[in-house]
C-alpha positions as CSV (number, residue, x, y, z in Angstrom):
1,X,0.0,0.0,0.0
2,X,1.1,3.4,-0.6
3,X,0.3,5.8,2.7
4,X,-1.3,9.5,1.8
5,X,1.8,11.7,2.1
6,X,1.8,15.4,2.2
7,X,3.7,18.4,2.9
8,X,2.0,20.7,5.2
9,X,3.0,23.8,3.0
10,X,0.9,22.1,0.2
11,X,-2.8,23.1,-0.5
12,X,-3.5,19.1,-0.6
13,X,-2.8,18.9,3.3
14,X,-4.8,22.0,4.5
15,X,-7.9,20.6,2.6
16,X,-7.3,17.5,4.4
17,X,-6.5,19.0,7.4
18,X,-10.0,20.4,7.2
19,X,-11.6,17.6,6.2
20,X,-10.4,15.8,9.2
21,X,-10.9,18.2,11.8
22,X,-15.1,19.1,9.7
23,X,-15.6,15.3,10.0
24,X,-15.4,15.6,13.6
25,X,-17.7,18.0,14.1
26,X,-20.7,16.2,12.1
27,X,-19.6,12.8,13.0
28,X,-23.0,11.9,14.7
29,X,-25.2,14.0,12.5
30,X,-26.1,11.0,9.6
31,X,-27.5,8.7,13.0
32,X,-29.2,11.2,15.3
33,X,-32.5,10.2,14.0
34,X,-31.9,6.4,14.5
35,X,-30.2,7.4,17.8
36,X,-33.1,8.9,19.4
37,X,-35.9,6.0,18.0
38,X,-33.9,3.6,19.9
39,X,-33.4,6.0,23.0
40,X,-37.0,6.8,23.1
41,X,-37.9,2.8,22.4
42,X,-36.1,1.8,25.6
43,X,-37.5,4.8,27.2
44,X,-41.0,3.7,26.8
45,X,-40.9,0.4,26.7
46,X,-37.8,-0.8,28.9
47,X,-37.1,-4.3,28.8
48,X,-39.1,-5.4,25.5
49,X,-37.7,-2.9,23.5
50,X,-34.2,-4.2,24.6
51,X,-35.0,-7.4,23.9
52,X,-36.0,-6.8,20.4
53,X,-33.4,-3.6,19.4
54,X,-30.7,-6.8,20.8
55,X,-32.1,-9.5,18.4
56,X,-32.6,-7.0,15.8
57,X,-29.0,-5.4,15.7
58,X,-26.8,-8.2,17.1
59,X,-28.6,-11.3,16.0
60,X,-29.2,-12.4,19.7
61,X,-32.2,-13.9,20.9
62,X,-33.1,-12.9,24.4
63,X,-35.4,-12.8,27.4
64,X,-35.8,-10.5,29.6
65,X,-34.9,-13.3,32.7
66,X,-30.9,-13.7,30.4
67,X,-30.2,-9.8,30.4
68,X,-28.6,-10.3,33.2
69,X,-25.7,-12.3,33.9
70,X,-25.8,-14.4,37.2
71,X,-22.8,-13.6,40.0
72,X,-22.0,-17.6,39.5
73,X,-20.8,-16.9,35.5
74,X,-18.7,-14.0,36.2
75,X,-16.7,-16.1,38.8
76,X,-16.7,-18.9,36.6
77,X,-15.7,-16.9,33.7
78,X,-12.5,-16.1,35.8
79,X,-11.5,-19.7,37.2
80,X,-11.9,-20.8,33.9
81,X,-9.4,-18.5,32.4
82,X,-6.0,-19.9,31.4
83,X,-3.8,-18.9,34.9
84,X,-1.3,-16.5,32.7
85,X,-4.5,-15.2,30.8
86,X,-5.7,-14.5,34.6
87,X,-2.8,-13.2,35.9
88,X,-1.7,-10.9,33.0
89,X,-5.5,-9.3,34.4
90,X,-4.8,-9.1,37.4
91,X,-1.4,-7.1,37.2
92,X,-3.1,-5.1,35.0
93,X,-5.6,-4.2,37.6
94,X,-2.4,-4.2,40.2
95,X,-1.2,-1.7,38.2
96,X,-4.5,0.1,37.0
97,X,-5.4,0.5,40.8
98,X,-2.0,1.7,42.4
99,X,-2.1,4.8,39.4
100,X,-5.5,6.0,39.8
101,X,-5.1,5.7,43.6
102,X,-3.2,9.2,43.1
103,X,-5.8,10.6,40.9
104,X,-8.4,10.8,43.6
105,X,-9.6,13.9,45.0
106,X,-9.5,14.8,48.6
107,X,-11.9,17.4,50.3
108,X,-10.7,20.4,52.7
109,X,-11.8,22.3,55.2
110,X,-10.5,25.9,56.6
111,X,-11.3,28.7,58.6
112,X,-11.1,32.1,57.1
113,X,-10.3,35.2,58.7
114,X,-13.7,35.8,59.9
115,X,-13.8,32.8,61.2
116,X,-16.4,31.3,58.6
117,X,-16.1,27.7,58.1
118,X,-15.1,26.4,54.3
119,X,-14.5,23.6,52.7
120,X,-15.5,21.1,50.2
121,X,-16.6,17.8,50.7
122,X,-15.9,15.0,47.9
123,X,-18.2,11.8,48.0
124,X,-18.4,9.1,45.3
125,X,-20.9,9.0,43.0
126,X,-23.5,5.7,44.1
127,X,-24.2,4.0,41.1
128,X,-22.1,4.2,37.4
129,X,-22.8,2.8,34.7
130,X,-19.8,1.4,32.3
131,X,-19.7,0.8,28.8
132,X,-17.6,-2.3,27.3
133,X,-17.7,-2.9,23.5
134,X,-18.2,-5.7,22.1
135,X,-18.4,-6.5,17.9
136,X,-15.7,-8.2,15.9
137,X,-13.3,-8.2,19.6
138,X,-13.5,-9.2,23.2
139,X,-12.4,-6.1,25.5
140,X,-11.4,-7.3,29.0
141,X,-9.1,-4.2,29.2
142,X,-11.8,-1.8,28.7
143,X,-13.6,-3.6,31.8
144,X,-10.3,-2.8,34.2
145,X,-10.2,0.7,32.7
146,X,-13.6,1.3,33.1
147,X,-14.4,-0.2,36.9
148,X,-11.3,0.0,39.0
149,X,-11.4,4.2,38.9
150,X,-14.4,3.5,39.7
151,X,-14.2,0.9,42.5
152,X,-11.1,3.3,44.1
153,X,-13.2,6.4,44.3
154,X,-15.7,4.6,46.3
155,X,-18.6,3.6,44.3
156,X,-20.5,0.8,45.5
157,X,-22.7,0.0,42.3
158,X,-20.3,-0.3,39.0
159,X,-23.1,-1.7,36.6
160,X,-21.2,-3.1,32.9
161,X,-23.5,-3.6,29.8
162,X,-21.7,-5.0,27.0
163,X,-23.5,-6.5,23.5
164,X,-24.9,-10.0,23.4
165,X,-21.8,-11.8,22.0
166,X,-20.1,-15.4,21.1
167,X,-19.7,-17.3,24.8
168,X,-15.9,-17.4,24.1
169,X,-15.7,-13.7,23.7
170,X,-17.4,-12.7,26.8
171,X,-15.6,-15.2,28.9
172,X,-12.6,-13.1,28.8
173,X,-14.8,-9.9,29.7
174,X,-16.9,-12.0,32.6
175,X,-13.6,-12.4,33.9
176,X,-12.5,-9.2,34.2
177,X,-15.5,-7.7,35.3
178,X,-15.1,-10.1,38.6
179,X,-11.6,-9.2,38.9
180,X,-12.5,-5.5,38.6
181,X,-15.0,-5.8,41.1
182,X,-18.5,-4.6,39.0
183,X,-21.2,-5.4,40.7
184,X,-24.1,-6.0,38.0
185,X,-23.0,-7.2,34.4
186,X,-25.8,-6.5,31.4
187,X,-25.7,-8.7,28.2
188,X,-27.1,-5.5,25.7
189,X,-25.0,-3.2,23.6
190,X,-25.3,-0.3,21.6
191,X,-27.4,2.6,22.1
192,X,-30.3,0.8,23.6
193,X,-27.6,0.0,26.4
194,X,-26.7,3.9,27.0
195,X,-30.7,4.5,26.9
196,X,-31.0,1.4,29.8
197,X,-28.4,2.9,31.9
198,X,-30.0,6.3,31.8
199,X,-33.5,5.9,32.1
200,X,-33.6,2.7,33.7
201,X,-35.7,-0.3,32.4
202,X,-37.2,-3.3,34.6
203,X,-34.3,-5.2,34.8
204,X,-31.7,-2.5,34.8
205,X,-31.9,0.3,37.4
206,X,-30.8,3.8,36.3
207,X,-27.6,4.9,37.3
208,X,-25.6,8.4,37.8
209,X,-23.3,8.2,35.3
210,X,-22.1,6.3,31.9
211,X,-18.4,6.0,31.0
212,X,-17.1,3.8,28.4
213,X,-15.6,3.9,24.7
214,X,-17.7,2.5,22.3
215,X,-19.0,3.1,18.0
216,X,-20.5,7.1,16.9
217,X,-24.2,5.2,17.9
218,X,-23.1,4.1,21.6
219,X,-21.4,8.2,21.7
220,X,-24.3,10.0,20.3
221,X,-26.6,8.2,22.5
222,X,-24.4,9.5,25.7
223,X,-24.4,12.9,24.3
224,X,-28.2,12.6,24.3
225,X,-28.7,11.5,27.6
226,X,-26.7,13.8,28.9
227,X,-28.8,15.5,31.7
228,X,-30.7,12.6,32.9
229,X,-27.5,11.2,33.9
230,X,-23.7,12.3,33.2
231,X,-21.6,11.2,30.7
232,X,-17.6,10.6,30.9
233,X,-16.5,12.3,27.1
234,X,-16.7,11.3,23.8
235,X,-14.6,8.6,23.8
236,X,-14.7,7.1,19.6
237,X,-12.8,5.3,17.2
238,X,-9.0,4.9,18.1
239,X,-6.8,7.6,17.2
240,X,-2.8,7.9,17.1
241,X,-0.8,10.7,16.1
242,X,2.8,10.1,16.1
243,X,5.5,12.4,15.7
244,X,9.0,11.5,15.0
245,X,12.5,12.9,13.7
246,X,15.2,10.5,11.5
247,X,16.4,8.7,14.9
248,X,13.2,6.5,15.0
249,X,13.0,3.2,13.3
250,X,10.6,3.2,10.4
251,X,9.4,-0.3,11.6
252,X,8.1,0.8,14.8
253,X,6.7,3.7,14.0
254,X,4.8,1.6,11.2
255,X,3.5,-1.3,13.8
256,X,2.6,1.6,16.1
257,X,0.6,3.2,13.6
258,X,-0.9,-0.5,13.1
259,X,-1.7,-0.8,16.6
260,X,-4.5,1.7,16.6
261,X,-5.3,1.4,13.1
262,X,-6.9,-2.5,13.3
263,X,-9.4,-1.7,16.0
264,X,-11.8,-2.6,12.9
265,X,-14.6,0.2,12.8
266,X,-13.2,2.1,9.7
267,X,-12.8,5.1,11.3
268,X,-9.7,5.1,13.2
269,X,-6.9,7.8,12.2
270,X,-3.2,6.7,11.9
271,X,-1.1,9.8,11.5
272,X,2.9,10.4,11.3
273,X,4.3,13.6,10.9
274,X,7.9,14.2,10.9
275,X,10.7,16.7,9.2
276,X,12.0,13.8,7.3
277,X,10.8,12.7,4.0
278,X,13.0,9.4,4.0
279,X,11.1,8.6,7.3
280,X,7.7,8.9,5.6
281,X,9.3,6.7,2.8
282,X,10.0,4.3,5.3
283,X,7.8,3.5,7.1
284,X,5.3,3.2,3.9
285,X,7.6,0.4,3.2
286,X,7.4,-0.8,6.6
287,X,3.6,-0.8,6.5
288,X,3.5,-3.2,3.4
289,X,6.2,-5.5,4.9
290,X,4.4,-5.7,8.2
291,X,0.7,-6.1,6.8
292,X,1.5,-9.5,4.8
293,X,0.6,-11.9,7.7
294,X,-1.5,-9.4,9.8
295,X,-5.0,-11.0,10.5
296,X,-6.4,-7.9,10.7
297,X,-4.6,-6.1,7.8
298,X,-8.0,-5.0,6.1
299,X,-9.0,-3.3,8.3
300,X,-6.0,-1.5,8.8
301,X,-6.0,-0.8,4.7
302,X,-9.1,0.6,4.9
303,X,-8.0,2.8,7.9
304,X,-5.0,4.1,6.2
305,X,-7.0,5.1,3.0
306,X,-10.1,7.0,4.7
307,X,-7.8,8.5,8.0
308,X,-4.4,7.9,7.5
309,X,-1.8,10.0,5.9
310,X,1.9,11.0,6.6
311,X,2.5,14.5,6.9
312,X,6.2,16.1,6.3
313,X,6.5,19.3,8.1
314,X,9.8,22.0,8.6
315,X,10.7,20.9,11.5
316,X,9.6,19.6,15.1
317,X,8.4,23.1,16.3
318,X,5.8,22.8,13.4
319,X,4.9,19.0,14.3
320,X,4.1,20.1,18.2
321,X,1.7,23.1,16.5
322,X,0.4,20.7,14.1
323,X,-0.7,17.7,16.6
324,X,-1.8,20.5,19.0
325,X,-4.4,21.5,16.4
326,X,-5.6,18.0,16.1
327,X,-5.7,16.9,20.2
328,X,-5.4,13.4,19.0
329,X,-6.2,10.5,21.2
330,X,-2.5,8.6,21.7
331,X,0.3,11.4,21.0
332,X,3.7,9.2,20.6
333,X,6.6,11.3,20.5
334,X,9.3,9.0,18.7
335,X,11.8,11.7,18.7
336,X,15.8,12.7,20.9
337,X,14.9,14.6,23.9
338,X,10.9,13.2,23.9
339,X,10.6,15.2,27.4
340,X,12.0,18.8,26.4
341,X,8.9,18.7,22.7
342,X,6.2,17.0,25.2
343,X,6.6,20.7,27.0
344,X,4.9,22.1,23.7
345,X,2.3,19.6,23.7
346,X,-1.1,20.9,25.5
347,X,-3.6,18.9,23.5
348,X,-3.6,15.1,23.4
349,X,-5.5,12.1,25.1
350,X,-2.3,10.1,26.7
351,X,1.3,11.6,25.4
352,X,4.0,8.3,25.0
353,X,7.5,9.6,25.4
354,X,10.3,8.1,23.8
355,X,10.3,5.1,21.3
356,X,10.2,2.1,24.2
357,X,6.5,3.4,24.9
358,X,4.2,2.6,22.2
359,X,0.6,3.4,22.8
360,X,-0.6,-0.2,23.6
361,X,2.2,0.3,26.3
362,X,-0.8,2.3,27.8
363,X,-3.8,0.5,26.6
364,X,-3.1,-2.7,28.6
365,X,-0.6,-2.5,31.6
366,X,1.4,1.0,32.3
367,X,-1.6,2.2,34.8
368,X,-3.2,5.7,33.3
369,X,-6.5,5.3,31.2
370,X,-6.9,3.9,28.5
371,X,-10.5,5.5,28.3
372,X,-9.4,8.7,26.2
373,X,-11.2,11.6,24.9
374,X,-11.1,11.4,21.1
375,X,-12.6,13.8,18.0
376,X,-10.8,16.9,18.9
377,X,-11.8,16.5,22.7
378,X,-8.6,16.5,24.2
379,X,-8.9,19.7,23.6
380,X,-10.5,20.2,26.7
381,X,-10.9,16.5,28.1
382,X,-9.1,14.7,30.5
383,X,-8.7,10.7,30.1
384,X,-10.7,8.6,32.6
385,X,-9.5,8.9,36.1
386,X,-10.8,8.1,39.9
387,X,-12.1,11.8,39.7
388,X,-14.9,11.4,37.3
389,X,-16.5,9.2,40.1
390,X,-17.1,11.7,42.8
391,X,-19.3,14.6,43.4
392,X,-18.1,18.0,45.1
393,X,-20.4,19.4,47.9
394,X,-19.4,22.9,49.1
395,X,-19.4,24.1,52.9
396,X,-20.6,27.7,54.1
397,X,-21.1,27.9,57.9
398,X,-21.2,31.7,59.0
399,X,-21.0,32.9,62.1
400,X,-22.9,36.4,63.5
401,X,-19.8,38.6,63.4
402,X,-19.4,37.1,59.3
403,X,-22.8,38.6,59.1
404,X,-22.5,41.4,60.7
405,X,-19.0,41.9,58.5
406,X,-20.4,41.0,55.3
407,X,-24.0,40.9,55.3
408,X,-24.4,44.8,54.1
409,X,-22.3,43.9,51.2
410,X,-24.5,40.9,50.6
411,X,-27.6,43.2,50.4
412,X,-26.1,45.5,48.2
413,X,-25.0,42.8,45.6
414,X,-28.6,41.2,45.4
415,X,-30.0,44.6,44.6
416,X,-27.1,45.1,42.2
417,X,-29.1,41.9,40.3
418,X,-32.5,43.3,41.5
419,X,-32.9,40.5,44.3
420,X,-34.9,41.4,46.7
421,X,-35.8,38.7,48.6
422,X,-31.8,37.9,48.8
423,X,-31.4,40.9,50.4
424,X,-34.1,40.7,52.9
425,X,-32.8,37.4,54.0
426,X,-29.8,38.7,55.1
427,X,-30.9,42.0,56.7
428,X,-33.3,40.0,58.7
429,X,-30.5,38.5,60.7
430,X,-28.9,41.9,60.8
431,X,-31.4,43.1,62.5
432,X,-32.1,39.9,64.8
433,X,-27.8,40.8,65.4
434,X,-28.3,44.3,66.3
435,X,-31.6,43.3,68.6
436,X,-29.7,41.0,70.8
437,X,-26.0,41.0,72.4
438,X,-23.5,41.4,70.4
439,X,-21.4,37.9,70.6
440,X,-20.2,35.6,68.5
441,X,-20.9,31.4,68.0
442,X,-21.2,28.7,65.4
């Protein structure tokens, strides 16, 4: 195969550079309609209409007594396992655990000069729900990525709804989910699942949030729930972006591209840039050499004609400003002196530095999410973490001399914004203040 190849001074590159970063913005806007018939289905009609979207979109017959899978098959699922296949789990979950450990928030408390009492309070959130895809793979990482932030920040219900697939498939996932520690596992997919989760059927009791990757129908279906219950990002179709200079090896930067590229929806993005033209070369070479014996290497054709392309750039100043623009996904940085460019970087999923950390370094065992914000959203998204569990509660608890101190200046802001009543609230107990002895109390 012969990669896309541009330079970024050339027209040809800006108009795919638009085309890339337009896409994004209408990616859901073909499916909303179907999208909200199957939300409103499950709305209305709970279990039945999950039964029947199921058999209707993955060939699964159902009832409503099989949605859910008994506590006995997830912990046979796991003894079954191979004992490396189990163990490779659980140090990934080992490992999962001990990172997002350090990504939990912690409340405070403090007095302030007037002595009023602040803080902040941080609680987890009591039921989740988690999305695990399913379709032409079996995702037992997804399932650790997914629960144990989940299970460290405290939350007592982790609720997993993955499609209706082949008994040797969700093995694998049963397992991890009983290694992960989720409490409730659903056999439904696709955005009937998301509608479930949200509005409750039934079977399935709503929950508080949804997190999970999954196709543009399981992400526009979050997006249009959003309100009823919260939603994690839009986490879509893999995406890698990597930059590198002439010390990489054309080989691995050509697997790595790979790596993300066979995920097997279509719409994946595989993107090098680099200052070096014989690089690009390469690693086109490298591509054809290392998609002879790949079983998915379809897929990753098809990836490489519709998203990928190899972009040759002035220098590695203009690569940073370049990727920046895009926010990919996975940002590998296959370049000398990774750490001093990943300073310039503000605008990617997970950033891999240095050639001896490929992205599926991170998807399976390194400890930080793999749950990533994709379509441009790292713009402003953060990747999954023991944070995106827990609610914030604030603390106010005045005393009389706070109000006495600050309650005039209270009253005068709420008729700034012609507030009355917020006013008269205060002035109340400035007047209660000035009625009785002047002291001071909690």
């Amino acid at each position: 195969m012969t990669m896309r190849q541009y330079s970024s001074r050339s027209q040809d590159f800006k108009e795919w550079l638009n085309a890339l970063l337009t896409r994004r913005d209408c990616a859901y806007d073909g499916i909303q309609g179907a999208v909200a018939a199957i939300v409103e289905a499950v709305r209305e009609r709970g279990d039945e209409a999950l039964v029947e979207l199921t058999e209707r979109y993955d060939q699964v017959s159902l009832n409503r007594e099989r949605l859910r899978v008994k506590r006995t098959d997830l912990t046979r699922a796991r003894e079954s396992l191979p004992r490396a296949d189990r163990q490779a789990l659980e140090l990934a979950a080992r490992r999962i655990r001990d990172f997002h450990r350090r990504t939990l928030e912690k409340g405070f408390q403090y007095r302030d000069a007037l002595g009023i009492r602040l803080g902040q309070i941080v609680q987890p959130l009591q039921r989740v729900g988690i999305y695990v895809p399913g379709g032409g793979a079996a995702y037992p990482s997804t399932v650790l990525m997914n629960a144990i932030p989940a299970q460290v920040a405290g939350v007592p219900e982790i609720v997993m709804v993955c499609p209706a697939t082949a008994p040797a498939s969700q093995r694998v996932v049963f397992a991890a989910a009983a290694i992960a520690g989720v409490t409730e596992v659903y056999r439904v997919g696709g955005a009937q699942a998301v509608a479930a989760l949200a509005y409750g059927t039934q079977t399935i009791r709503r929950v508080d949030k949804i997190v999970g990757p999954g196709n543009a129908y399981v992400q526009a279906a979050k997006r249009m729930v959003y309100g009823v219950a919260d939603i994690d990002m839009a986490a879509g179709p893999s995406e890698v972006l990597v930059i590198a200079d002439d010390s990489a090896d054309a080989a691995w930067v050509a697997a790595d591209l790979i790596a993300q590229a066979e995920h097997g929806s279509g719409d994946e993005a595989a993107i090098l840039i680099t200052p070096s033209a014989r690089l690009a070369d390469a690693v086109d070479a490298a591509l054809d050499r290392q998609l002879i014996d790949l079983p998915r290497a379809e897929a990753v054709r098809v990836v490489m004609e519709r998203r990928g392309a190899a972009i040759v750039v002035r220098d590695l100043e203009e690569a940073c400003e370049l990727a920046n623009q895009i926010a990919p996904e996975h940002l590998e940085l296959e370049v000398q002196q990774a750490g001093r460019w990943a300073r310039k970087l503000h605008a990617a999923g997970a950033i891999f530095l240095g050639a001896h950390s490929p992205a599926p370094f991170g998807d399976y065992i390194a400890g930080p999410n793999h749950v990533l914000p994709t379509g441009g959203w790292a713009r402003f998204a953060s990747p999954l973490g023991a944070y995106d569990f827990v609610k914030r509660s604030s603390i106010i608890q005045a005393t009389p001399t706070a109000l006495r101190k600050l309650g005039p200046t209270v009253a005068r802001l709420a008729r700034m914004e012609g507030f009355e009543g917020h006013a008269r609230a205060l002035e109340q107990r400035l007047e209660a203040a000035r009625r009785s002895k002047p002291g001071d109390g909690n």
